[in-house]
KEFI-309043 format. One record per residue (C-alpha): residue number from 0; residue in three letters; x, y, z. Coordinates in Angstrom, 3 decimals, padded with zeros to 6 digits. Layout:
<rec NUM,Ala,<X,Y,Z>>
...
END
This chain:
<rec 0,Unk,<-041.172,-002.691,-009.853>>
<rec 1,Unk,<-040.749,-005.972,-010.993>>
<rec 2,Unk,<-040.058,-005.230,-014.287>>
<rec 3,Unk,<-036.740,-003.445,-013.421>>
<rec 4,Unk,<-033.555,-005.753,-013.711>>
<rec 5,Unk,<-032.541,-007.533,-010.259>>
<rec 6,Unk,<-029.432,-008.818,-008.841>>
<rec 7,Unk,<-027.361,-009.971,-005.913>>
<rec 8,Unk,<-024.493,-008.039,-004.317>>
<rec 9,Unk,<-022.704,-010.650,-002.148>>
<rec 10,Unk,<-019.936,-009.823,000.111>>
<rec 11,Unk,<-019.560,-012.363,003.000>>
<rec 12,Unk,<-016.033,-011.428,004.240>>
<rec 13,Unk,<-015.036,-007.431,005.337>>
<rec 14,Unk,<-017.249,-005.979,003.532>>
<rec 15,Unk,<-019.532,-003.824,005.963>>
<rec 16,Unk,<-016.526,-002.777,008.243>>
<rec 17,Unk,<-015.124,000.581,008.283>>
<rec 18,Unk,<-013.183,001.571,004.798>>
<rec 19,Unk,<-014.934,-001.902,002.993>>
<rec 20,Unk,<-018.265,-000.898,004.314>>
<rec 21,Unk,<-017.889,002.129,002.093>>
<rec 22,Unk,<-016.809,000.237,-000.816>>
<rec 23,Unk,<-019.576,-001.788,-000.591>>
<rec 24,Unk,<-022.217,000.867,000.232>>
<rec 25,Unk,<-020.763,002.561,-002.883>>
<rec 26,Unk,<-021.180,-000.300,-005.216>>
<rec 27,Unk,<-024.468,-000.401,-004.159>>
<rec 28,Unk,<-025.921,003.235,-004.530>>
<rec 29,Unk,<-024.243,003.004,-007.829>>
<rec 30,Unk,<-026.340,-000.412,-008.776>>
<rec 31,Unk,<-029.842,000.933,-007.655>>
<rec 32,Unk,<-029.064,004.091,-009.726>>
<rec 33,Unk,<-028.192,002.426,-012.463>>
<rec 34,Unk,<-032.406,000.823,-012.063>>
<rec 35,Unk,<-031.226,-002.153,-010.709>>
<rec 36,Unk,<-033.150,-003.619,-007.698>>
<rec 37,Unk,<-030.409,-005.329,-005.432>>
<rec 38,Unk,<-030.582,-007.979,-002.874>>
<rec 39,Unk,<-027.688,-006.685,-000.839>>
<rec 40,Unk,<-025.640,-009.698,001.189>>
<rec 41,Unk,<-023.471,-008.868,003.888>>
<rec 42,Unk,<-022.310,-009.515,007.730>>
<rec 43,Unk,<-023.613,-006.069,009.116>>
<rec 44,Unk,<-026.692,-005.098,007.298>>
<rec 45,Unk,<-027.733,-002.526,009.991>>
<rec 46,Unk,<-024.783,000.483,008.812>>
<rec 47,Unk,<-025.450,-000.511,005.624>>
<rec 48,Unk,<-029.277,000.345,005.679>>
<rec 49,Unk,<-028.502,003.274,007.244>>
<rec 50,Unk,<-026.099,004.478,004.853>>
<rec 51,Unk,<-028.413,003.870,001.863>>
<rec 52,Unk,<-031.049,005.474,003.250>>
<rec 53,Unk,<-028.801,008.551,003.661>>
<rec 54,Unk,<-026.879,008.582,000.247>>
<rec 55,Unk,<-029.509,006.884,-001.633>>
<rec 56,Unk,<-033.246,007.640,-000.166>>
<rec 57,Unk,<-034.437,007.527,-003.114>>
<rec 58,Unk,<-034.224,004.422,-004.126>>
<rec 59,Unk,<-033.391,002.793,-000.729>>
<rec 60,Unk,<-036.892,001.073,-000.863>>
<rec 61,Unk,<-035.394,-000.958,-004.040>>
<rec 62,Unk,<-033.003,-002.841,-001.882>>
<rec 63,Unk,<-033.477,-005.778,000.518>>
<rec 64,Unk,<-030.705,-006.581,002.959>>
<rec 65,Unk,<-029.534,-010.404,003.858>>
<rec 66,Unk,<-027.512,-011.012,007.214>>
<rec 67,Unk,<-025.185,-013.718,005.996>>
<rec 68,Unk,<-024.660,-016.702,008.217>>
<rec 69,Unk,<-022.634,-019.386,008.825>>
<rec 70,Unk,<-018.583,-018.799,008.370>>
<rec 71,Unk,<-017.185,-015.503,006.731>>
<rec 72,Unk,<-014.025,-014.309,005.085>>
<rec 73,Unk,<-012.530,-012.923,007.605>>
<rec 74,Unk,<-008.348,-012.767,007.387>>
<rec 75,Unk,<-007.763,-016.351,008.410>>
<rec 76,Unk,<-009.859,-017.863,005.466>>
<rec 77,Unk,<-008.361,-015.391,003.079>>
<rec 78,Unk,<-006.108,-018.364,001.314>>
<rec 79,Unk,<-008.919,-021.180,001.686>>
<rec 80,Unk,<-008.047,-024.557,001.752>>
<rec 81,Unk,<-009.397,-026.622,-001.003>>
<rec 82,Unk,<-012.210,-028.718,000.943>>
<rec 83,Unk,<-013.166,-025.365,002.571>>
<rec 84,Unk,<-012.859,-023.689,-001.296>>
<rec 85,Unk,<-015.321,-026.234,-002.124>>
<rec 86,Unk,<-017.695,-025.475,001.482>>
<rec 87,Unk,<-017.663,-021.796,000.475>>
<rec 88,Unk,<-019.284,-022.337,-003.395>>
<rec 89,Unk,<-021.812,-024.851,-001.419>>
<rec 90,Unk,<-022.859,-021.473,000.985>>
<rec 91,Unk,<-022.932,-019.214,-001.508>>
<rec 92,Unk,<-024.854,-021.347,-003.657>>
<rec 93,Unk,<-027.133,-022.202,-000.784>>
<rec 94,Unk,<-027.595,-018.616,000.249>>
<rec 95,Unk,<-028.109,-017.405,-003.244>>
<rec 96,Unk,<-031.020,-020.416,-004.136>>
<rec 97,Unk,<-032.598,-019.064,-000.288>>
<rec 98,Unk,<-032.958,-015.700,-001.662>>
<rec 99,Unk,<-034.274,-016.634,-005.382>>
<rec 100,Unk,<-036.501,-019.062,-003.522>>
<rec 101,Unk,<-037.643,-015.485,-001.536>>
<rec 102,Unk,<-038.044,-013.404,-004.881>>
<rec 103,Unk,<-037.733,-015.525,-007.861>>
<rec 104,Unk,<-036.203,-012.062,-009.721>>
<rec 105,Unk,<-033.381,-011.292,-007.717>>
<rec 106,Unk,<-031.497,-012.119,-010.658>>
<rec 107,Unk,<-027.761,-012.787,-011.158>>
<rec 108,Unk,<-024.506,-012.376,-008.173>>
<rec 109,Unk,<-022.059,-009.911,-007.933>>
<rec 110,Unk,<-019.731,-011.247,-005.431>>
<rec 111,Unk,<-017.212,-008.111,-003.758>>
<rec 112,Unk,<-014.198,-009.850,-004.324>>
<rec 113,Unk,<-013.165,-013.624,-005.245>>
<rec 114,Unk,<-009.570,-013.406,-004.295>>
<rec 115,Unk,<-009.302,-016.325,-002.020>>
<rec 116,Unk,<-010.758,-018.650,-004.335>>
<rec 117,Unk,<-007.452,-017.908,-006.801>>
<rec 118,Unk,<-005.265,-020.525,-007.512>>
<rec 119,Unk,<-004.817,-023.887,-006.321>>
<rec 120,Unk,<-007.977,-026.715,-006.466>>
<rec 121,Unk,<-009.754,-025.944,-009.742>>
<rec 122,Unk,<-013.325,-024.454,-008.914>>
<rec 123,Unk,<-014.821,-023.828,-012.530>>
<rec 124,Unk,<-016.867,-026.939,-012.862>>
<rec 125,Unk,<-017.816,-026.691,-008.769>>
<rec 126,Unk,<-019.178,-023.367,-008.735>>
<rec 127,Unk,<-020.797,-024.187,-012.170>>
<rec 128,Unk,<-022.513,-026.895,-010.444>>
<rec 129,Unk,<-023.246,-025.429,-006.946>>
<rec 130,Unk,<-024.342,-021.774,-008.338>>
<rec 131,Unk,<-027.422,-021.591,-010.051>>
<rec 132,Unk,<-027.537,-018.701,-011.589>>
<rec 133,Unk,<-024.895,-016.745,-013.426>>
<rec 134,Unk,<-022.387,-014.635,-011.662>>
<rec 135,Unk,<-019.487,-011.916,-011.891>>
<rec 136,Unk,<-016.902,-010.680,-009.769>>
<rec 137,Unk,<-013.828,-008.204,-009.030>>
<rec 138,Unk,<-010.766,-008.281,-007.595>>
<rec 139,Unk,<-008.005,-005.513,-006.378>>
<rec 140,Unk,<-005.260,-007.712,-006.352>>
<rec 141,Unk,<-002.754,-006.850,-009.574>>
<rec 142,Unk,<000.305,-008.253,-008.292>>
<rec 143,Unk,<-000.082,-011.186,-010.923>>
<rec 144,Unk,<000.164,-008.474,-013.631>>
<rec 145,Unk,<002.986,-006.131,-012.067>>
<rec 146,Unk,<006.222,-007.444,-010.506>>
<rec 147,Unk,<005.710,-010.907,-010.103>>
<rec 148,Unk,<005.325,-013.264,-012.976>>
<rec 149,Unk,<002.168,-015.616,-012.582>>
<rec 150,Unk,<000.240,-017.674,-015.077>>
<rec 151,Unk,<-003.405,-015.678,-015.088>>
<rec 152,Unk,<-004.816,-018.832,-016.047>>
<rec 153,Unk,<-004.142,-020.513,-013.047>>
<rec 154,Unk,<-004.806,-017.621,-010.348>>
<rec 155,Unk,<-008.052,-016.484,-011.846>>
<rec 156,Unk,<-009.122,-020.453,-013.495>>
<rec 157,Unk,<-012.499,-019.952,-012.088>>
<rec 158,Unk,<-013.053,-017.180,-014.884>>
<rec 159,Unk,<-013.563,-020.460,-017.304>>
<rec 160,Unk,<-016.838,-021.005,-015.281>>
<rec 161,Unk,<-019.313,-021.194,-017.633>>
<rec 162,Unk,<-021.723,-019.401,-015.320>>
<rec 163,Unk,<-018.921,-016.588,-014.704>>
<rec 164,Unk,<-020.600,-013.608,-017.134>>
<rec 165,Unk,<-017.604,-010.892,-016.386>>
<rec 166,Unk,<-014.937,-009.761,-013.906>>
<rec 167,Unk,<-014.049,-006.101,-013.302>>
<rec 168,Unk,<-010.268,-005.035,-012.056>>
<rec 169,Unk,<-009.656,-001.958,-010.205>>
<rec 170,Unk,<-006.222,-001.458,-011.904>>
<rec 171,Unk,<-006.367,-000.650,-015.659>>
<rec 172,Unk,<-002.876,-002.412,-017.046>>
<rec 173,Unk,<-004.689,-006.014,-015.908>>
<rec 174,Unk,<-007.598,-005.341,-018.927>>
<rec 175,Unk,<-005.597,-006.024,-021.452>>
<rec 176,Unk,<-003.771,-009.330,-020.268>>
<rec 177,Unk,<-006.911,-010.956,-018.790>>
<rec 178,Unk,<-008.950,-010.353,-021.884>>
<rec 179,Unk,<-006.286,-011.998,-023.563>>
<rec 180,Unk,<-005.805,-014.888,-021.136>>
<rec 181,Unk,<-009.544,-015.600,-020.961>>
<rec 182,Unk,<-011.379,-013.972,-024.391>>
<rec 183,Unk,<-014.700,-015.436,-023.354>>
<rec 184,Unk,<-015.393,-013.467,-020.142>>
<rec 185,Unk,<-016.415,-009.563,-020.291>>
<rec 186,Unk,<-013.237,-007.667,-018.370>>
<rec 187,Unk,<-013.888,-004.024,-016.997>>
<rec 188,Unk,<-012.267,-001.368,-015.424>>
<rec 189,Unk,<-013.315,-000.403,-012.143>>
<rec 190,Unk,<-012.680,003.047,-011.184>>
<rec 191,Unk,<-011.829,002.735,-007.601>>
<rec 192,Unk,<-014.038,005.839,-006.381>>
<rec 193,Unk,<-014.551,006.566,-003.256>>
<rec 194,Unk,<-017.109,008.891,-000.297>>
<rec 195,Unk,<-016.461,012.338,-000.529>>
<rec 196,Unk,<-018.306,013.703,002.362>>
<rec 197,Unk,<-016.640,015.464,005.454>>
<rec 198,Unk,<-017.966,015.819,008.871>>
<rec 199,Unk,<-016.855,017.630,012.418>>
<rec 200,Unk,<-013.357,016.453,013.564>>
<rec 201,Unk,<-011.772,017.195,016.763>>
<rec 202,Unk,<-008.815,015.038,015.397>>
<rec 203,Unk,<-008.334,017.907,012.602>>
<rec 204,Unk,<-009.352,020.814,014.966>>
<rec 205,Unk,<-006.254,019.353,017.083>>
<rec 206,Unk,<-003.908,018.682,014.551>>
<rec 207,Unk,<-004.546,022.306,012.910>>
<rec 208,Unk,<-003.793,023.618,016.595>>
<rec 209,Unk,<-000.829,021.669,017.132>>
<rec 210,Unk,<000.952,022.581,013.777>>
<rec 211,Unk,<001.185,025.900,014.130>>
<rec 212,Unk,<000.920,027.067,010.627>>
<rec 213,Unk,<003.470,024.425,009.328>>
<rec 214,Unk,<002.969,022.875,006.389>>
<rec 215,Unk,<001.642,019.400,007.100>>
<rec 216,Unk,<002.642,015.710,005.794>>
<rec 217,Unk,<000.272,012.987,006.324>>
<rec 218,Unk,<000.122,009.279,006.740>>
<rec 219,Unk,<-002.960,008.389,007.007>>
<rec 220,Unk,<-004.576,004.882,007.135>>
<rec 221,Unk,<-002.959,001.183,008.788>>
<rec 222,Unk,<000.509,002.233,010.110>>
<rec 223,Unk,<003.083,000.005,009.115>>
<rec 224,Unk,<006.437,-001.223,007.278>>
<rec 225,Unk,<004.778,-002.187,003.741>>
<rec 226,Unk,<003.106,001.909,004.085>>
<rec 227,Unk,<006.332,003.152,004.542>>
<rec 228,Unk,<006.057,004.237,008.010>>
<rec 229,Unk,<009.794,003.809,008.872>>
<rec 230,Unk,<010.908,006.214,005.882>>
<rec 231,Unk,<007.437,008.885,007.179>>
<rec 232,Unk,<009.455,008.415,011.281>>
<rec 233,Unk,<012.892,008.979,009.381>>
<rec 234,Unk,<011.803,011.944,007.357>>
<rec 235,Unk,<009.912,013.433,010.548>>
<rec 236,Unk,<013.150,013.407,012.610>>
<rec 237,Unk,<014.865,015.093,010.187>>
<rec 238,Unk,<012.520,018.041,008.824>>
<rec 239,Unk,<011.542,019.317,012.143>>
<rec 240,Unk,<010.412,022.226,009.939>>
<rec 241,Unk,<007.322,020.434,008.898>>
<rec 242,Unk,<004.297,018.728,010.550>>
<rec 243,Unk,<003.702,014.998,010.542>>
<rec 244,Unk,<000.288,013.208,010.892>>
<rec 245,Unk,<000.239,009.715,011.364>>
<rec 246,Unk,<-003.175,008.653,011.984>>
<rec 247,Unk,<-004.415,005.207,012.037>>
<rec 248,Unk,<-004.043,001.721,013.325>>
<rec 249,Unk,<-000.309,000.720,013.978>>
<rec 250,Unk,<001.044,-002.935,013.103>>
<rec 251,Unk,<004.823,-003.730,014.254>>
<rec 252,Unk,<004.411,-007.299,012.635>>
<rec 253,Unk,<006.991,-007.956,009.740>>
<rec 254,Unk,<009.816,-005.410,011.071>>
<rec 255,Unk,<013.037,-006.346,012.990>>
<rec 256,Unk,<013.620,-006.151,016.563>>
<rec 257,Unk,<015.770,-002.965,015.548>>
<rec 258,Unk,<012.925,-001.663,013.962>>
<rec 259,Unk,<010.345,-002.374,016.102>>
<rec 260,Unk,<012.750,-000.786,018.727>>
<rec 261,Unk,<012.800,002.346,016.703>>
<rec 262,Unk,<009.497,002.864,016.157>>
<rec 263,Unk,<008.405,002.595,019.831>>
<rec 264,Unk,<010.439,004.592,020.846>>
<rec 265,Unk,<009.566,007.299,018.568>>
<rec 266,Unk,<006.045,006.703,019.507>>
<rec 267,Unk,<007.197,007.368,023.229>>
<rec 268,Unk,<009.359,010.002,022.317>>
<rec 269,Unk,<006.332,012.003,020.583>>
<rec 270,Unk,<008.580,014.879,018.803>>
<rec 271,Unk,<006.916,018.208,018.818>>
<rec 272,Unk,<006.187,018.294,014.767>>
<rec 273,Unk,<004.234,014.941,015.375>>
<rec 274,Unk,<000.801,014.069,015.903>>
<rec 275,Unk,<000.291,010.480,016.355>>
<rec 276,Unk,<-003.583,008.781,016.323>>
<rec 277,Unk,<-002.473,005.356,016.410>>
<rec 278,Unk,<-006.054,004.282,016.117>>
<rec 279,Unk,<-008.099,003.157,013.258>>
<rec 280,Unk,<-010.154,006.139,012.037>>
<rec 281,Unk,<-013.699,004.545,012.373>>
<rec 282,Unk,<-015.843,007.134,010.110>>
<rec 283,Unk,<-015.124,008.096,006.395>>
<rec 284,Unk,<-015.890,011.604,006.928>>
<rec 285,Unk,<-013.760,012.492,009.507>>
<rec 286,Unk,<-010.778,010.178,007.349>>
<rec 287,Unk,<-011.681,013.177,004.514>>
<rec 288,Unk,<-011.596,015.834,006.936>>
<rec 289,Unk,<-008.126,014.923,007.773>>
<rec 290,Unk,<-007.511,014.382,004.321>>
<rec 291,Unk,<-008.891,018.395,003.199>>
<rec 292,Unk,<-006.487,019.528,006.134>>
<rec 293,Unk,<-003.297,018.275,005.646>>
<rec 294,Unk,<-001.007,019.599,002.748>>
<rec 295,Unk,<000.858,016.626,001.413>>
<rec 296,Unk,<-000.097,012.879,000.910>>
<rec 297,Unk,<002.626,010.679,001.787>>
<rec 298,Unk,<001.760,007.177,000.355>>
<rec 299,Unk,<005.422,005.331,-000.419>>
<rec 300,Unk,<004.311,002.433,-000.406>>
<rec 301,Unk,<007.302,-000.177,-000.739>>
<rec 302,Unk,<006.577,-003.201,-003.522>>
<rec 303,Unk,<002.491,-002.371,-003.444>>
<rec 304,Unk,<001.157,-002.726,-007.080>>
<rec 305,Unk,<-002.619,-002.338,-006.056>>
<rec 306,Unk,<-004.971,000.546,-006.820>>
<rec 307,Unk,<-005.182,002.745,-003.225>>
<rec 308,Unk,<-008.287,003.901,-002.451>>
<rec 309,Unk,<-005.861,006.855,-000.392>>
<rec 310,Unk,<-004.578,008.249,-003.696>>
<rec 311,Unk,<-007.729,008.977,-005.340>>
<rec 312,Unk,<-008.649,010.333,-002.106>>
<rec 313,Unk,<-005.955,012.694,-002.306>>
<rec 314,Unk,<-007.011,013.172,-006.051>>
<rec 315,Unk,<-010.771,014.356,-005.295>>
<rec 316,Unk,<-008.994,016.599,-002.240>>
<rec 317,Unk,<-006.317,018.074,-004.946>>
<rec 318,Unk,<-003.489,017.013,-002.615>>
<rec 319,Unk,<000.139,016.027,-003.884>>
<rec 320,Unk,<000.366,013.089,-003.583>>
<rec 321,Unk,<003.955,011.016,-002.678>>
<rec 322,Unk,<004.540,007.388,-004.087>>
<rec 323,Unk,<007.130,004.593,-004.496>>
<rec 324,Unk,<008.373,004.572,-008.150>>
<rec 325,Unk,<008.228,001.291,-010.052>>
<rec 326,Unk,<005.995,-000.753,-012.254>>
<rec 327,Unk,<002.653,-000.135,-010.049>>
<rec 328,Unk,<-000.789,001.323,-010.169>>
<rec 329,Unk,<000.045,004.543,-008.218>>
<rec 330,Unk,<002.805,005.158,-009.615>>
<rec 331,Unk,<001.333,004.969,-013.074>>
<rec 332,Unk,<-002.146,007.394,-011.935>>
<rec 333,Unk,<000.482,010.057,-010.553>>
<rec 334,Unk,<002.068,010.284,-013.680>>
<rec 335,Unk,<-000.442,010.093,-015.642>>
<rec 336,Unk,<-003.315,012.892,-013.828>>
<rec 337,Unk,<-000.349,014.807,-012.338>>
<rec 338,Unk,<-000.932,014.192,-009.004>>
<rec 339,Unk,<002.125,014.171,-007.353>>
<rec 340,Unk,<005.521,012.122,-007.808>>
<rec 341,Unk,<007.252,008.790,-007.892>>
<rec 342,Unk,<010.210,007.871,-006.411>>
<rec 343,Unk,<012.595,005.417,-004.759>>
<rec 344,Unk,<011.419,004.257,-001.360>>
<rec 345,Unk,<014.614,003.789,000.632>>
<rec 346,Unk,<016.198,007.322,-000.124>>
<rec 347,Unk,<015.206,009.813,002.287>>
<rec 348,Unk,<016.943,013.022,001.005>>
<rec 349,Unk,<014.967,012.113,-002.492>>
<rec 350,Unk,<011.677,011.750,-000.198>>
<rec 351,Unk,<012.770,015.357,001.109>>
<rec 352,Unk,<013.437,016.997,-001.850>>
<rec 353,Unk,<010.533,016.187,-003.356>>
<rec 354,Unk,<008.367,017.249,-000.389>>
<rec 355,Unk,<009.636,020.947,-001.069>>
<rec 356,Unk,<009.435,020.574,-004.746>>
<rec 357,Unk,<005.518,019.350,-004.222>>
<rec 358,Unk,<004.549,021.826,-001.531>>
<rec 359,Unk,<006.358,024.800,-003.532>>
<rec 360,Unk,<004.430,023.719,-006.705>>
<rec 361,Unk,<001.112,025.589,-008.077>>
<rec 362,Unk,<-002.455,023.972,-007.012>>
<rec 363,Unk,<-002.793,021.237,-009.161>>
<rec 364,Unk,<-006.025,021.169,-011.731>>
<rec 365,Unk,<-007.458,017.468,-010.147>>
<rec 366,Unk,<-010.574,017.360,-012.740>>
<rec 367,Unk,<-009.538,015.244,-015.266>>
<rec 368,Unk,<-008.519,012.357,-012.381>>
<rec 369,Unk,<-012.159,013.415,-011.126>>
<rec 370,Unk,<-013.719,012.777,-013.766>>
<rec 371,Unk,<-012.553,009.589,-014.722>>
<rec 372,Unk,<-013.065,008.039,-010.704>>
<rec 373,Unk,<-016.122,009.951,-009.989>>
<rec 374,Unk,<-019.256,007.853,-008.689>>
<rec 375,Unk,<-020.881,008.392,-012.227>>
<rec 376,Unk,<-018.175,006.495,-013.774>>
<rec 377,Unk,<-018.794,003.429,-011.475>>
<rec 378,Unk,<-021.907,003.480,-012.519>>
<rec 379,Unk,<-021.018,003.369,-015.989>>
<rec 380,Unk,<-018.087,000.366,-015.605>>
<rec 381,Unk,<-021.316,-001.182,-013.657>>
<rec 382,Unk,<-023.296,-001.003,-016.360>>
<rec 383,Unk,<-020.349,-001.761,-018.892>>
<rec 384,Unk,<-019.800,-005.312,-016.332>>
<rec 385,Unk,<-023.245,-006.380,-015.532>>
<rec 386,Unk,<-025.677,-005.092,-018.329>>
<rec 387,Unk,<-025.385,-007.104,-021.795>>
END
């Protein structure tokens, strides 16, 4: 056993709550299957063991779970200060040297995602002094890439660590452009893959009742103004012939009074060709089960350049998929696997007419997008990052 390679997935923020917990449970099956023993570090080892043990029995024995301590990465730390920058290298480091002290194999760090530490104080030298052992890491975040203009050098300076072995990016136009900006450090695609498995849902077993046979639009996920949902309320009201699903938690922050107003009252209102869940949806199979059941994926998402982890749900389900045009990530995967269409956000008639054109289209053939963000091809952009 100890001859296999070792290493140490850290992820002291999210990571082991709802949607994240699957990302990281998914990183990790695909590590141990790759023959990598892990030393897995998160806030909530407890769902984490138990989902290894159920998608990975096999090689859940190679795995040893560490309950992080101390203070997390929770939303209010997401931009750290620099003294607390600096605090946060200190506890990894300290955490990381407590497990090699533990098993003197556990080999090198994969930390989830390094996004707060962009920018601002310089940590290259710190973490090369506070982490002893070399480390990689990911992030989602393209916006430095697409729409905004940014100087990679200074958002991502602790790439010129000279512990930092490689970074991975979950949108494919940033490979290019950070190899470029930093030559010395191993950049990789990260297919953004994601659980396929579908359980019992009342939810779906209500919303099937409820439509009636309609063809059904759904926005599924956080409900708010940067996912469109005003445009989603506005298109509802005016194609009563269709069947809306909004499911998931609802955030009014960042809207108007007016707005605010509207979408209240819409809530209150409940129109018959609505079904509201304004709730997050705590497992990920009954998120898929709504996902298989409903016809159309509406995902407009104003100004978002990220990867979604929603569209290439809707590409393993074969659902057409709806997304704001523009220089972005979805945008870009729709047109390029067929999966849907692209258009302007803030015209609803356009939204409309390419509902029918989508739901009057020919099943869509989803296998090359399947292919290419499948759980085997994780395993081989793991491989691709972490292996030399």
């Amino acid at each position: 056993m100890m001859s296999e390679p070792a290493m140490i997935l850290y992820d002291d923020g999210d990571g082991s709550e709802g949607h994240y917990q699957s990302i990281f449970g998914l990183y990790l099956q695909a590590l141990l299957q790759n023959g990598i023993r892990v030393s897995a570090v998160c806030s909530y080892p407890d769902p984490l063991r138990d989902w290894l043990a159920k998608h990975c029995p096999e090689r859940a024995d190679h795995c040893v779970f560490h309950q992080i301590t101390g203070k997390t990465l929770k939303k209010k730390y997401r931009r750290l200060k620099p003294l607390t920058r600096a605090a946060w290298w200190a506890h990894a480091g300290q955490t990381v040297r407590r497990i090699h002290r533990m098993d003197n194999h556990s080999g090198a760090v994969f930390f989830m995602n390094t996004n707060h530490l962009r920018g601002g104080l310089r940590t290259d030298r710190l973490s090369d002094w506070l982490m002893p052992c070399p480390w990689s890491t990911l992030t989602y975040d393209s916006s430095s890439v697409r729409g905004k203009e940014a100087s990679l050098k200074h958002q991502f300076h602790f790439l010129t660590a000279k512990r930092c072995s490689a970074f991975g990016v979950t949108d494919e136009k940033m490979v290019g452009p950070m190899q470029k900006a930093f030559p010395e450090t191993r950049i990789v695609f990260l297919p953004d893959t994601t659980p396929k498995e579908i359980g019992t849902s009342p939810l779906a077993t209500e919303i099937m009742k409820r439509a009636e046979g309609r063809k059904t639009v759904g926005l599924l996920g956080m409900l708010h103004k940067r996912k469109g949902l005003l445009s989603a309320l506005k298109l509802a009201e005016a194609r009563t012939d269709l069947f809306f699903v909004f499911a998931g938690a609802c955030d009014l922050n960042k809207m108007t009074p007016e707005e605010k107003r509207f979408v209240t009252e819409f809530f209150e209102r409940s129109p018959e060709n609505c079904f509201f869940h304004l709730q997050r949806i705590e497992a990920e199979a009954e998120f898929n089960a709504l996902m298989q059941l409903i016809d159309l994926v509406f995902a407009v998402y104003p100004g978002f350049t990220n990867s979604s982890g929603l569209l290439t749900k809707a590409g393993w389900f074969g659902k057409p998929c709806l997304v704001a045009a523009g220089d972005t990530c979805m945008a870009d995967r729709v047109k390029k696997y067929n999966l849907g269409l692209a258009l302007p956000s803030d015209t609803l008639s356009a939204c409309s007419d390419a509902i029918d054109q989508l739901l009057s289209e020919e099943t869509r053939d989803p296998t090359s997008f399947q292919n290419d963000f499948s759980e085997n091809a994780l395993q081989t952009a793991l491989r691709r990052l972490l292996i030399n």
